[in-house]
Structures are given as structure tokens and as C-alpha cells.
N, C-alpha and C positions, 0 to 999 in steps of 0.2 A: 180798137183805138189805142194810142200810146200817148204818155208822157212825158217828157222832157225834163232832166234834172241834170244842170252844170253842176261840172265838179270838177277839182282842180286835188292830182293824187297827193299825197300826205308828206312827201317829200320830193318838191320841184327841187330838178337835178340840170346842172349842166353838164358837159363834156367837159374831161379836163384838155384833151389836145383838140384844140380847132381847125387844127390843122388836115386834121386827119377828117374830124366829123362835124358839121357847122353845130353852132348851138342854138339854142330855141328851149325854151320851157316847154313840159309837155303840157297841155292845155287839151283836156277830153271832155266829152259827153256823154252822158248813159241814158239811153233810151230804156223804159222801162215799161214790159206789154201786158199786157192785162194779166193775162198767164202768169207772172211773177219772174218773168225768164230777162237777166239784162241782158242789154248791148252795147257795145264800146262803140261810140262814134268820134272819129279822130280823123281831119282836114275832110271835110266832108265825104271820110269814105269809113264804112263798120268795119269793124276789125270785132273777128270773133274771141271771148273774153278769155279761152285758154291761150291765146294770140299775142296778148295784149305786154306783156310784163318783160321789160328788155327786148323786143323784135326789133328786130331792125325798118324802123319805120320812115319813111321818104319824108323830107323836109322840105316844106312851102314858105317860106318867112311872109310873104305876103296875106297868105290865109291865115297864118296865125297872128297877124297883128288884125285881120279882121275879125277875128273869133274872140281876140283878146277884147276888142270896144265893143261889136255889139252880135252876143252869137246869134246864131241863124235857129230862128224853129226849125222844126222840122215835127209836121203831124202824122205821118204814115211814112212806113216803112214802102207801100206802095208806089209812091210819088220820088224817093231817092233814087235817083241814079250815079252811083260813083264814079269821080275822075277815073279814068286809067292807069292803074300803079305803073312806074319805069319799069320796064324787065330786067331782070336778073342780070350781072354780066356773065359770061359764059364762061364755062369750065376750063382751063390752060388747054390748051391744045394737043399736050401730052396724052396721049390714051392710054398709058400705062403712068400714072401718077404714081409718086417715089414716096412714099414717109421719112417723116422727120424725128427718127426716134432717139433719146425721149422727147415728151412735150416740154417742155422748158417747165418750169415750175411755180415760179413767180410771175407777179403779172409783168413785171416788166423784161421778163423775156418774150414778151410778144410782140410782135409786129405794132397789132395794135394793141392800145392799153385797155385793162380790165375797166367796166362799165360802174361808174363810181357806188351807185345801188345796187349792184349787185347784193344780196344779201341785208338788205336794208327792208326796213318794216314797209310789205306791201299789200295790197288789198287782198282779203280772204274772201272769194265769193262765197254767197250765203247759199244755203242749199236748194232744191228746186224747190219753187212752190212757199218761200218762207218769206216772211214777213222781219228776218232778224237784219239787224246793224251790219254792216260791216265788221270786222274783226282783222285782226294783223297776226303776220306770222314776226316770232322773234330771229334776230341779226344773229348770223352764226355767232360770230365776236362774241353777241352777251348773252351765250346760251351756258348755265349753271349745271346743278346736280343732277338735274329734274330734265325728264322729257318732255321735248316742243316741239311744235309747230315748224319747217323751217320749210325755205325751197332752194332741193336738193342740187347740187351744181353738176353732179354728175347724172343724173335719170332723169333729172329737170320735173322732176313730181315736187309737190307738195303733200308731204308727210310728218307724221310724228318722229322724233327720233328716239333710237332705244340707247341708251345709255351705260357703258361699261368701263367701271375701273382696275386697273391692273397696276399690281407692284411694280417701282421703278428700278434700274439696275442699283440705285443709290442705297436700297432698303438692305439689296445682299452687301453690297461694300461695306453697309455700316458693320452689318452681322459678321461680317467676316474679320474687320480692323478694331470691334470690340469685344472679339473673343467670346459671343455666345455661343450658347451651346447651342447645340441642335433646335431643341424642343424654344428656346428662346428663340431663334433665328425665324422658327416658324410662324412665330407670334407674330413681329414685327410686320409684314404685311398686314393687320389687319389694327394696328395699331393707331393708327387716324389717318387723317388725309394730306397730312404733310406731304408723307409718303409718294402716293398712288400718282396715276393719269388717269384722268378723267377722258372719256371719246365719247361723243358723241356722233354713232352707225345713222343713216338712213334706212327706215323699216323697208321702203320701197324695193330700195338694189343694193344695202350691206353694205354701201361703200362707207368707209370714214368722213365724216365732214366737218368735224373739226375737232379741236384736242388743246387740254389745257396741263401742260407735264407738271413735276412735281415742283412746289416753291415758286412756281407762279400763279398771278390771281387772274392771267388774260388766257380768251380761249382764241385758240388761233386756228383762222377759218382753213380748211381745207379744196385743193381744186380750184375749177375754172371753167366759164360757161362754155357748154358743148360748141357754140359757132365759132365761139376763138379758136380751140382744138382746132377744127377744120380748115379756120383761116390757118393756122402754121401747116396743117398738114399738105393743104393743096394750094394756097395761095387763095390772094379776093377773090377770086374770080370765082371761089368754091361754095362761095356764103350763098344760104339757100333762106327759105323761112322757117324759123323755129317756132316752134310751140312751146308755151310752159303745161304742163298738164296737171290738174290740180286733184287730188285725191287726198278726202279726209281719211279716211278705210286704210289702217298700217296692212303692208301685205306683208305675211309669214316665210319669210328665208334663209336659206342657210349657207346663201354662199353669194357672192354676185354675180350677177344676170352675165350670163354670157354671150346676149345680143345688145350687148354696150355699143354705144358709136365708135368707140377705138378697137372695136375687134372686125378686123377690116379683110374682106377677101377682094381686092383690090388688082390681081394682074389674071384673074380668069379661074376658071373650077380649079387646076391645079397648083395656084399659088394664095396662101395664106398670110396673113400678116399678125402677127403678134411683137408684145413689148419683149416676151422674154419666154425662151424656149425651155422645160426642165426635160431630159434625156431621161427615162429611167422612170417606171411605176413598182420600185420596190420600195423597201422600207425606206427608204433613204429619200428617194423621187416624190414618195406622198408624205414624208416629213416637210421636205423642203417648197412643195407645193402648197403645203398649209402654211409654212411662218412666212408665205409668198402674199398668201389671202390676209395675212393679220396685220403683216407690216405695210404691204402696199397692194392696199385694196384697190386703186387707183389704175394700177397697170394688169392689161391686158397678159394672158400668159395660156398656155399650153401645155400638156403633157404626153410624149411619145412615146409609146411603151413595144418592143419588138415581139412579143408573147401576144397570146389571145385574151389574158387576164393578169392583174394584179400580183402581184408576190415577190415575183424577182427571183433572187436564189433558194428562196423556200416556195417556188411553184416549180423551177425548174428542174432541180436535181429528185429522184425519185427511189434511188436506194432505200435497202431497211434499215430502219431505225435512226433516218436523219431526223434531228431536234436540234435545236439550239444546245449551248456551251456555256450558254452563260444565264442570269435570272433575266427572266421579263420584265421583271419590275425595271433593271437596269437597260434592257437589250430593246424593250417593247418603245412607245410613242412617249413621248413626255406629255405630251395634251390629250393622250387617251389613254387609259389604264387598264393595267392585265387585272382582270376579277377574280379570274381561277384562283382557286389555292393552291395549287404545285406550282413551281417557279421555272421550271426549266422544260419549255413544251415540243413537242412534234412539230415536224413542218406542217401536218395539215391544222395542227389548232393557228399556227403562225400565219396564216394563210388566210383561215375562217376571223381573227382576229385585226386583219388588215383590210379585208372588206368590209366590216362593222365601221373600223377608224375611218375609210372612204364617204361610207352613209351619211357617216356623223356627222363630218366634216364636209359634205357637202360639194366633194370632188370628184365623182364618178361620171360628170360632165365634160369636164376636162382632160378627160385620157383620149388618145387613137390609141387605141389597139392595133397589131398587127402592122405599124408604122418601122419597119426598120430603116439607121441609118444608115447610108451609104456613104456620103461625103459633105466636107461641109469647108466653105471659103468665106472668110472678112472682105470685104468691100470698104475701102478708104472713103472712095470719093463719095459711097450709098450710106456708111456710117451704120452700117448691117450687118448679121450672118445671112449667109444663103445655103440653108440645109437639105439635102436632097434625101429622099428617103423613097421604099419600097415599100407599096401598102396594097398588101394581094397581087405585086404583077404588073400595079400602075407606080407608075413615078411622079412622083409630085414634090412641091418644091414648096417649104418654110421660109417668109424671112423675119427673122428676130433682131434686134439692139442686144439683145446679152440673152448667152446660153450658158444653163448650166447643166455638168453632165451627171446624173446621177446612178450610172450606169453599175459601179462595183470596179474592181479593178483585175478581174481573171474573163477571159475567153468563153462561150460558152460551146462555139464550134471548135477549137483546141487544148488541148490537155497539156502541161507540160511534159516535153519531149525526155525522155530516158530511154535508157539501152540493156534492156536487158537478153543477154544472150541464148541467142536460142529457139529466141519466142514465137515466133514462125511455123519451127517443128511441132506443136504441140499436139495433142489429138483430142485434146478435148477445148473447153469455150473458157474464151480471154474476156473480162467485162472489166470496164474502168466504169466506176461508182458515177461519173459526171454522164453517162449515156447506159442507167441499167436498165435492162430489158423486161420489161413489162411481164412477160410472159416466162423470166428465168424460173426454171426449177430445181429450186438448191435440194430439198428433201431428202435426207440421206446418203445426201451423195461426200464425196472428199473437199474440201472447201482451200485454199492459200490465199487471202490474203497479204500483198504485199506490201509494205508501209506501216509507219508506225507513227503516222498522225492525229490530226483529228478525226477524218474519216476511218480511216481503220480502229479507230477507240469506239466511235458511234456503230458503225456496222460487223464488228464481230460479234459481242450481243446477240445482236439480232437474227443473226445467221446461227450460232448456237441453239435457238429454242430448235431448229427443223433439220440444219445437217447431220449427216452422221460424222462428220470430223471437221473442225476449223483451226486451223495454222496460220498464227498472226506469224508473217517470217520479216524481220526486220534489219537492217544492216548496222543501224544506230540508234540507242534508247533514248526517249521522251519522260519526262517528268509526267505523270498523271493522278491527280486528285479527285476525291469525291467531294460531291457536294449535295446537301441535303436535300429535298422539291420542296420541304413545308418548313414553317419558320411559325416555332410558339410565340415569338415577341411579335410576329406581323400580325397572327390574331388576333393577339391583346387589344395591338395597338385597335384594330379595324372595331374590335368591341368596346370600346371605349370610347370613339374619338370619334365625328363626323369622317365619313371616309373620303371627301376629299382630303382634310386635313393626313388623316392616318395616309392614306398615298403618298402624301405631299414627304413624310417622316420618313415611309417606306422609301422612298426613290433614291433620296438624299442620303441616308443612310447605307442600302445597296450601293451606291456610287461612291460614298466617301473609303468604305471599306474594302471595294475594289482597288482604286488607285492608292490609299493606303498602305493596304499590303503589296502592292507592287511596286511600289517606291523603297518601300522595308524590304525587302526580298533584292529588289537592285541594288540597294546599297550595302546590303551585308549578304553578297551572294553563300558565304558558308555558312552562316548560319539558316539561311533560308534551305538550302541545299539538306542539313539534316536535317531540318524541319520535315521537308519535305519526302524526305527516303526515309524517316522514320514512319510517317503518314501509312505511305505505303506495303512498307513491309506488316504493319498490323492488319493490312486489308488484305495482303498476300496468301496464298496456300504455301506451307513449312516447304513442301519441295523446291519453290522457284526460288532465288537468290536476286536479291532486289538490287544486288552491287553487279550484277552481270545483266540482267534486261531490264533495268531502271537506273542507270545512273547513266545520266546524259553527258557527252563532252563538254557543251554550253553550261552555263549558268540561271538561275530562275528568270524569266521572263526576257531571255535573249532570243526567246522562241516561244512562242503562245504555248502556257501550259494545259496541259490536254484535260478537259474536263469530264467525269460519268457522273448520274445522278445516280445517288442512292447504292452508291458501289457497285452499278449493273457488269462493268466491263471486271471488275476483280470478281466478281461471285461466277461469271462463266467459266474464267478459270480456273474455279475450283470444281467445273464437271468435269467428267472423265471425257467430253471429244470437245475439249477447248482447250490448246497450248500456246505458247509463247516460242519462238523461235530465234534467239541473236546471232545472225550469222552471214556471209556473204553469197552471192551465188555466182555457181560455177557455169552452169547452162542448164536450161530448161530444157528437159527430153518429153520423148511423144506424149509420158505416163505420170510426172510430174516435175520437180525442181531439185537439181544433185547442187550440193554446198559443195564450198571449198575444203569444209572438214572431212567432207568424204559421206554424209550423212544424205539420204535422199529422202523428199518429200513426196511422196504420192497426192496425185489429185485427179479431180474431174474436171472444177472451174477453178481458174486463177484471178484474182480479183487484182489489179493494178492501181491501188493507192498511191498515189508517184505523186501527187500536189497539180497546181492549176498554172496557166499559163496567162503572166499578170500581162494586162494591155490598160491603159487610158483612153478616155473618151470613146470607148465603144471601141476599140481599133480603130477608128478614122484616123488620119495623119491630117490635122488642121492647117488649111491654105490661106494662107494671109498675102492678100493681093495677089493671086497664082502663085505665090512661092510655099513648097513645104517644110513646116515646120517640124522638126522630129523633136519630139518633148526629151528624150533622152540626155542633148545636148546643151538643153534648156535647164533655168533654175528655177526652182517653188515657191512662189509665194505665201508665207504664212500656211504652208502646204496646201493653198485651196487654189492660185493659180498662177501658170507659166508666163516667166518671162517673155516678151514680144508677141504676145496672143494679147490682143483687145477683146474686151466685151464677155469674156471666157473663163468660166469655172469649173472646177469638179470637187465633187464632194466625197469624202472618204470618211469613214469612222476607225478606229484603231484596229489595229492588228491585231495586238495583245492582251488587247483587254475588251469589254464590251465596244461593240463599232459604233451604237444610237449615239453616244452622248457626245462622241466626237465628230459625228456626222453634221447631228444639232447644232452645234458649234459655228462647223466649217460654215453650214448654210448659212446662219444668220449674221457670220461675218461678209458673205457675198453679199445679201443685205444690204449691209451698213454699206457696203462701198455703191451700192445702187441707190443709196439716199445720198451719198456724197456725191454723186453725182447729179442728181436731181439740184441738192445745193449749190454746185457751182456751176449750173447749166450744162454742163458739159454731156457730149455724147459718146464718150469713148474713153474708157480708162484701161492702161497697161502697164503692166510689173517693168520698169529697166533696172538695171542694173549697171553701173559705173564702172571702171577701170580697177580701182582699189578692190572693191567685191569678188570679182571676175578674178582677183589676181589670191583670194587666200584658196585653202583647201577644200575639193567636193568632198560633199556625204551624203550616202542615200535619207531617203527622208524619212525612214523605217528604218527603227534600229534592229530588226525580227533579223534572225542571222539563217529561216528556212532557207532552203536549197532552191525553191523556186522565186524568189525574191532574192538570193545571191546570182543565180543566174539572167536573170533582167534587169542588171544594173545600168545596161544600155538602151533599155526603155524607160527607164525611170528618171525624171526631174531630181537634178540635186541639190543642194544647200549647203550654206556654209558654218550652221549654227552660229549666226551674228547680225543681229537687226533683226527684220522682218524674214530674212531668209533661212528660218531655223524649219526643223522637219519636225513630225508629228512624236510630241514627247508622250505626254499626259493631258488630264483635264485639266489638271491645277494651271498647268501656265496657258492651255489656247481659251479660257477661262478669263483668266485674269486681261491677257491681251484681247480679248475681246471688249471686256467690262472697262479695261482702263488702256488699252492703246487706242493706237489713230487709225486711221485707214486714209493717209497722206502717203507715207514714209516707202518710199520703193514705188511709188505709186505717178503714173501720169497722166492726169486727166486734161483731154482735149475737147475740141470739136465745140457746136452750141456757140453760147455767149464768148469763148475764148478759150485759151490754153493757158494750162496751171501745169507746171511744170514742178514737180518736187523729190 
């Protein structure tokens, strides 16, 4: 047997456009069964009670002025029999439906308007079997410091939310425009809440739901309920029944669910739908796929990786004794930290240390392995990429609103091309470091070495502990310095200080004294110059002469200075089968390499150090409405992206100095312009360029003066060093213009609610 109890919900809501949707009060009944179990009775038909909250429910104006003067018993559940709901209307006729990407932002870029309750205090069913009140979840709007109750607009649960504050950009501008110091600047985050942003995650699916920044007292809701989504994506005809699903139980996550309703496989097994494609599972790839998750937990995104695993250039080069050049503290993740104590590691610690940062971060969902690309075309009238890729054999097809490519900027099937005479003839085995052979065996044998970069600084070493002879033979000298692996003040700090904190010290300090000295070193190239050849010559053995294979024609940091840890590459050459060789060559015969001074070098393997063969975006040549764009001809924006390519980034970290902090940079200014774009509706933003622009002088966007970066000036996007078209200097300024420029300026966002033309 059941009981009857009218109830009328805690906020009667009308429509605001009538046009669109009649209005009516909603006027319900709750059937309550012995069992303790409710039920929603609304126009004499039950709606089940995860059903009930915003569905889109059929309007009787007539039964509800009946209901309104005198409602109907109703004693058993047995005895109802429901009107027949309208059917749905049907899906567009298109069997291949087009997305609309992005989703507009606000509500009033939708068709139809946001449902006035949304997000307003609405009934908490009580639990099974309980005898408790009703209870309310709080309005996102006035949700505080403290975690609540709320129901969530993107998983459509009801859950707790966890709550996270993060320092605002305003906290570093202060630190930086009032002159504290280091150890002061660190403080300042934790200094009150003037400060900070407040967010408020859903425990359920990680998405953000809303957020109160710094110097405001309002929290601003985040999203929009999943049937509107659909209404833009497919049109009315798409609107199906939605569920609210209510769950008191926070579920444990650490990334958002990746069977969101906007992760859309939409035109068959081979074609994909995402908001935004990242190219590239290196370092660079899973940085930018994390400040993807933090900034816009909202959009749908993907990562396609051409390899069978994570790494990037520290998975795929295999020579001995590749490591980093630079510190980890500086080179590693900025949101995950190197623990080791030696600073300058091996690719396989870089490796192991990038798949921990995946776990952690809660991205190893999001990769295709074995995805390579093939070709990729903008669509005007789709307001899409369409990326075509090889995955084992099959061809399958991506369509994204914005791709970024995090690919690196060298070849991995091509080498840069050089001519060395002779090479042909030789009679023993040619190995280029970019494809060494697994199974070489150097042990005893005659070794050359040719190049005198960073790879030939990392692999002589190495090859030293087991040949019987290694000849670095070089045409033109490199600057090379040592540097330490362990740091007594990073101890200190780490015993002393909470080690986020101590990290936080370490990073910024790594960083500040990087670009420091290389600022100091560019601007006083002689003095840096004996700094530096004085360096050297104390690490040297008394035979070599450090004015003959160490004094470069360039100047400090016109060329990335070649970095050893711990003096390894000077202390080889103070073995008796480790030389230096400064000299040109004549032709390489069967037996080894005859210089032009008449000097011959014997070998067995010649190692080919020659530099990498730089490409953008993976080698693709980007088609924009069938037409190809060659980047070469093209200019850079803020170096992250090409004029006349919509929708399109890539991210690079520095030549010259550590690549992370510049890479960070790049990414989170693509970012910004994909919240600028969310803000003005818009679906398509492109770099133009004016007449005035187009008419001062190109520069490459690299000021590195290497040989393989002189010679693909014709691949390479240029710039004019003025506006936004300046090429990658340092961090202090993509820094600052991140922190305090716009992402207007050179910029035209279309498509959506209108066109902004700026």
C-alpha cells in the first residue's frame, strides 16, 4: 500500500523564453511505498526520481490547472496507467552529424537558453530505507572555501566537490615589480587569500565547476547541462532523455573520465572526434597535455604518439651515453619533480621519470600509440582539422577544433644531409648516432667520431671506457663546459624546508641562473668568451691548446654551449686512446679519414655527428582548404603559431638553453588563446599579418647560428622582432608576455557568435 504526499519543489521556476518553451509551474507528487523507496508523479505519469531534476518533461497546461485545484489520489501503483509520453523528434537526417566545435561558452550562445535552476538548491534524495528530511545541494554561485554538495553540469552526478587553491599570475607580478627576493617571492603564495583562486573539481569526473579568482568575493559557475551540449552539437532533433544521477560516495580520480558525452566517435570505427588534438608524447606532449587537464578540464582532447611508448627523443635515440645537457630540475616537468640527487640524468632515467609523471598525472589514457601522422587539412565551412594518421597499417582519421603539435622540431627518419668525401669507399661500418645499432661492437676497435657537438661531447665518453682508440675529428671548435650533478645548497635547502617548498627554490633558482648567465654572456660576448676558455683550459690536459680546439668562431650562446657533467668529456682526454682532432677532411679512404694537412686517421667505425634535419609539425605540410601551406614562407606568432593556419600550434622549448621552461610557456600561451576563444564565441582563431609587417625585415626565430638550423631557413617561419612577431629570445620576455600581454594582437578570431577581427 502507498501514500500520497503533494509537494510543490523549493523553487517554482518559470522559463525565461516562452517562446521557445511554454511555461507552467512545476507542480509534482511523491508517491511514498512502504519500502521507503519515493516516486516522482508529474501529469499523471511517474518519472523515475534520477529522472526528475531539469528533464525535459511534456507540458499539459490543462492537467496542471487540474492538479493545481484539486489533485488526484492515487492508491496503488497497480491501478495507474500512464498517458503516452510524445516521441522524441528524430535525429537530422544527416548520418554522418558535423560537430560544432568549440561549444559556445556562455549560455547565451546557445540556441536555446540555459534552464534558470540550473544549479539552484534542489532536492537530495534521502537514502534507501531512511526515514531522513530532505536536504539541498548548494548553487554553484555560492559555493565557499569548503566542500559541497553540488550537481555536477558535466557527469550530471551529484557529488561532493574537492576543492583547490592555486597562486594567481598577480602574486608573481607582484614579486617580481617589488623587488623580492627569491626566498620572499616564495612566500608570497602562501600569504592569504587575497592572493589565490579558489576551484571548486567534481570528485565524480575532475572536471572544474566553478571558480572564484583573486580579488573577487563571487564564485563563477562553470559549464552547461549535457542536453544543451547536444542540442548545439546536433540540432533539436538530437534531444534525447537525460538522467541526473545522484551519488553521495566521492569517487577517487585523477584525471577526467574519458567517456564524457563530448568525446564523440561520430562518423564510424575510423573517425574520432575530439576538441583538440596534442601531436607528440614527449616531454613536451605530456607537459602540454597536463596544463590541457588543469586549464580546460571541460574539453575533450587526445594524444597521438608515432612510437610504441612515451619519451620522445629520450626513447628514441639509443647511442652511448645520451643524457640530458642541462639540470632536471630545470629540463624535467615543472608539476612533477626530479627526486634523484644528480642533476643531469641518462635517457633511460628520463624515460623511467616520464612515465611515473604519466601515472601521476593521470594521462596514460589518453595516448594512441603507434598513431603516426600522415597528413592533416583545416576545413572552413567544418571549422575543423581532419588528421589522417597510420596506426599499425590501418588509416584512420581524427577530427579536432585545434591541434597542437608537440612533435620537436628534427626528423626522425632523416639526418641532416652533409658530404663527406669519399664515404662510400670505406671498408669498415658508418653509424649516425640518430639510428645506432643495437648490436654495434665498438670494444677495442679504432673509433672517429665526426662533429664537434653535443652529441659528439655526450658519446665520446662513452665510447672511451671500451675502444681501443676514439678521435673526436672536428672542422670547427665548440665552447664546452662542465657542470656539477649534485648541489650542497640543493640539500640544504631539501633538509630544511618542506620539499615542495625547497623544489619550488630549486626550480626558480636553476632557471633564474640559467637565463642569467646567458644574458651575461650575450651581452658581454668577451668577457664571457675568457670566462669561458679560461674554464676550460684548467679542465684540459697541458698537451692540448685550448686556442686551437676550443676557441669557437661564434660567440657564447650564438650556439648552444656544449655541456659534460662532472668533467667526463675533459677527463677522457686525458687517457692515452681519447684525442681531439681540429682539422678539415680530404676524403675518407677504405682504412680510415686523410686530412687536408696531409695527417691520416685510421679507423674501423666512423661515427657521423653531422646535426639533425629540422622539420615542423611532424613533416606534414598543413592544408588549409586544399591549399598547401609551406611554413617556411610563413611568419610566427609569438613563436607558437603560423600565420594563415587556423586552429594550429606548436610548441618548442629553447635551443640554447634548457627547452621545458620554454616549451611551458609556449603551451600555456596556446591556452590562453583557446580561452579567448571560448570568450568570444568564436571557432577559429589565425595569426594575419598586415602590409606594414610583411614590408620590415625577416629573421629566423632562432638566433642558434648551428649549421643545421642555418641551412633550413627555408623551412623555418620568420619574424620580424616587433609586436607579437618576435622569435624565441629567452624566458624573461615569453614570460612577461605571457603574464602581461594579450592574445588579441596579430590575432583573428572568427566563426561561433561572430567575427573579431584585430
Amino acid at each position: 500500500m502507498a501514500t500520497i504526499q503533494s509537494t510543490t519543489p523549493p523553487n517554482t521556476l518559470e522559463e525565461p523564453d516562452s517562446s521557445q518553451r511554454p511555461t507552467t509551474p512545476r507542480v509534482i507528487r511523491t508517491v511514498v511505498h512502504d519500502e521507503g523507496l519515493p516516486e516522482v508523479v508529474y501529469q499523471n505519469q511517474p518519472i523515475n526520481a534520477t529522472e526528475y531534476y531539469d528533464a525535459p518533461i511534456p507540458v499539459d497546461t490543462e492537467t496542471d490547472k487540474r492538479y493545481n485545484e484539486a489533485p488526484i489520489p492515487i492508491t496503488t501503483l497497480d491501478k495507474f496507467e500512464p498517458e503516452p509520453a510524445p516521441p522524441l523528434p528524430a535525429r537530422p537526417p544527416s548520418s554522418t552529424p558535423q560537430p560544432q566545435y568549440p561549444y559556445p561558452y556562455s549560455p547565451g550562445g546557445y540556441a536555446q537558453p540555459q534552464h534558470p535552476g540550473f544549479g539552484a538548491q534542489s532536492p537530495q534524495l534521502p537514502p534507501y530505507n531512511s526515514n531522513e528530511v530532505v536536504t539541498y545541494v548548494t548553487p554553484l554561485d555560492q559555493l565557499g572555501d569548503h566542500p559541497k554538495f553540488v550537481d555536477c553540469p558535466f557527469c550530471r552526478h551529484r557529488a561532493e566537490t574537492r576543492v583547490k587553491k592555486t597562486s594567481s599570475k598577480m602574486t608573481h607580478v607582484s614579486a617580481t615589480v617589488l623587488g623580492f627576493t627569491t626566498i620572499a617571492g616564495a612566500a608570497v603564495p602562501y600569504a592569504g587569500k587575497w592572493h589565490s583562486h579558489t576551484a571548486h573539481y567534481c570528485s565524480n569526473c575532475d572536471h572544474k565547476v566553478a571558480i572564484r579568482k583573486w580579488g573577487s568575493r563571487q564564485m563563477k559557475p562553470l559549464g552547461t547541462p549535457d542536453h544543451l551540449r547536444e542540442f548545439v552539437l546536433y540540432g533539436p532533433g538530437s534531444i534525447s532523455q537525460h538522467q541526473f544521477h545522484f551519488s553521495t560516495t566521492p569517487t577517487s580520480r585523477t584525471a577526467p573520465s574519458t567517456s564524457s558525452s563530448h568525446n564523440l566517435t561520430a562518423m564510424g570505427d575510423s573517425t574520432e572526434h575530439h576538441d583538440i588534438l596534442v601531436l607528440g608524447a614527449g616531454l613536451s606532449g605530456i607537459n602540454t597535455a597536463h596544463v590541457l587537464s588543469q586549464k580546460l578540464p571541460h574539453r575533450s582532447y587526445t594524444i597521438l604518439e608515432a612510437q610504441s611508448a612515451i619519451g620522445g627523443t629520450w626513447r628514441f635515440f639509443q647511442y652511448p651515453g645520451f643524457r640530458s645537457d642541462s639540470f632536471m630540475t630545470a629540463f624535467g616537468l615543472p608539476w612533477y619533480p626530479w627526486r634523484h640527487k644528480h642533476k643531469m640524468a641518462q635517457a633511460g632515467e628520463i624515460v623511467e621519470y616520464l612515465e611515473e609523471a604519466v601515472d601521476a598525472a593521470g594521462l596514460r589514457d589518453k595516448i594512441r600509440f603507434r598513431h603516426k601522422m600522415l597528413a592533416c587539412e583545416w576545413r572552413t565551412d567544418e571549422q575543423h582539422w581532419r588528421i589522417e594518421v597510420d596506426s599499425d597499417g590501418q588509416r584512420k582519421t581524427f577530427i579536432a577544433n585545434f591541434v597542437i603539435s608537440c612533435v620537436g622540431y628534427y626528423a626522425y627518419d632523416k639526418a641532416f644531409p652533409t658530404t663527406i668525401p669519399g664515404l662510400k669507399g670505406f671498408g669498415g661500418q658508418v653509424v649516425h648516432p640518430q639510428w645506432w645499432p643495437e648490436d654495434l661492437d665498438y670494444s677495442g676497435k679504432r673509433v672517429i667520431v665526426i662533429g664537434s657537438g653535443a652529441t659528439a661531447i655526450t658519446v665520446v665518453p662513452s665510447l672511451a671506457e671500451k675502444a681501443g682508440m676514439v678521435t673526436m675529428l672536428q672542422r670547427s671548435p665548440s665552447f664546452v663546459i662542465s657542470r656539477p650533478t649534485t648541489s650542497s645548497l640543493d640539500s640544504c635547502l631539501k633538509s630544511l624546508l618542506p620539499f615542495s617548498l625547497a623544489y619550488w627554490l630549486i626550480y626558480w633558482k636553476d632557471v633564474f641562473l640559467e637565463v642569467f648567465s646567458t644574458q651575461l654572456l650575450l651581452n658581454f660576448p668577451a668577457l664571457g668568451r675568457k670566462v669561458l676558455m679560461g674554464e676550460m683550459q684548467k679542465a684540459l690536459p697541458k698537451d692540448i691548446d685550448v686556442n686551437v680546439h676550443f676557441n669557437p668562431r661564434y660567440n657564447p650562446f650564438q650556439q648552444r654551449l656544449c655541456m659534460c657533467p662532472d668533467e667526463d668529456f675533459f677527463k677522457a682526454l686525458h687517457q692515452d686512446n681519447c684525442e681531439i682532432v681540429t682539422d678539415t677532411i680530404e676524403t675518407v679512404t677504405k682504412d680510415g679519414i686523410l686530412l687536408k694537412s696531409g695527417r691520416k686517421l685510421e679507423a674501423d667505425i666512423i661515427v657521423t655527428a653531422t646535426g639533425l634535419y629540422f622539420q615542423l609539425f611532424g613533416g606534414m605540410t598543413p592544408l588549409v582548404d586544399g591549399q598547401p601551406i609551406e611554413v617556411g614562407s610563413h611568419y610566427a606568432w609569438r613563436g607558437c603559431m603560423v600565420d594563415s593556419v587556423p586552429n594550429m600550434g606548436f610548441v618548442m622549448g629553447y635551443v640554447t638553453t634548457s627547452w621545458t621552461p620554454g616549451a611551458d610557456i609556449m603551451a600555456k600561451t596556446l591556452i590562453s588563446v583557446i580561452k579567448e576563444m571560448e570568450k568570444t564565441g568564436s571557432t577559429s582563431v589565425m595569426p594575419v599579418l598586415d602590409a606594414k609587417d610583411r614590408s620590415k625585415p625577416q629573421k629566423l626565430p632562432v638566433s642558434a647560428t648551428s649549421s643545421y638550423f642555418v641551412k633550413a631557413a627555408d623551412r623555418m617561419p620568420k619574424v620580424t622582432d616587433e609586436g607579437p612577431w618576435y622569435g624565441r629570445v629567452n624566458l624573461l620576455k615569453d614570460w612577461c608576455a605571457w603574464i602581461l600581454g594579450d592574445v588579441t594582437s596579430g590575432l583573428l578570431y572568427s566563426g561561433g557568435q561572430g567575427k573579431k577581427d584585430i
